[in-house]
N, C-alpha and C positions, 0 to 999 in steps of 0.2 A: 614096764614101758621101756624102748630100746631107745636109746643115743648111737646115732650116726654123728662121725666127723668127714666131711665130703671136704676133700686136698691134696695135698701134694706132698711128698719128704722132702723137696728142694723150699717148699714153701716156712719163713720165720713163722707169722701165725697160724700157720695150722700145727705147727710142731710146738707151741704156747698151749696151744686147747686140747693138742694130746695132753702136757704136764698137768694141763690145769686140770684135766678129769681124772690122770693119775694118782694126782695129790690127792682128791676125792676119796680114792677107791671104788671109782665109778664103771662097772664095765660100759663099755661103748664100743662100736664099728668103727675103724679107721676105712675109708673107701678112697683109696688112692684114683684120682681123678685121670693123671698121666699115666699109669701101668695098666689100667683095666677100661677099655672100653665101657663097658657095662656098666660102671660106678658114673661113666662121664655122661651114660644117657640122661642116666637116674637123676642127676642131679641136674641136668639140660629140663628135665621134665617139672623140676618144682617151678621152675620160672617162666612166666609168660616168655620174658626175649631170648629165651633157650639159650643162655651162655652160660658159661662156666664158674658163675658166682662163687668162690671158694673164698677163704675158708666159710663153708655152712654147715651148721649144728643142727640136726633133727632131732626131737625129743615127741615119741610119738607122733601125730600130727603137729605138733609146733616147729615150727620155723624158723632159724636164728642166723640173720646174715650178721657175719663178723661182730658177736654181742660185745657190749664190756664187762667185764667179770662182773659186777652189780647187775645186770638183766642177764645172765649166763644161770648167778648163783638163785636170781630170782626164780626165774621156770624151772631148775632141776627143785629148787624146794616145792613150788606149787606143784609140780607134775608128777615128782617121783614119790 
């Protein structure tokens, strides 16, 4: 099952949810939203209002808009 983290490096939590999957030892996608077009589609496309919803977590088909580490650590155990 792959983990995407869709954001930014100027962004505080998305630079949290890198550590926090680091800490893990979880591989996951960093999709920097501002340097790559293509990430900012990608991620325009999970949501009906096509905005930039960041920080967002994929894990497989799941979904994680800005989880708190309890529903983050929840889905990596159920999913992974």
């Amino acid at each position: 099952m792959e983990i995407k983290l869709y954001g930014t490096e100027r962004c505080h939590k998305s630079q949290y949810y890198k550590r926090f999957l680091e800490d893990l030892n979880l591989d996951f996608k960093f999709l920097d939203v501002e340097l790559h077009t293509e990430h900012a589609e990608s991620l325009k496309e999970l949501y009906e209002n096509r905005k930039l919803n960041f920080p967002t977590l994929t894990i497989g088909d799941k979904k994680l808009r800005n989880p708190s580490d309890k529903d983050l650590r929840k889905w990596i155990e159920k999913l992974l």
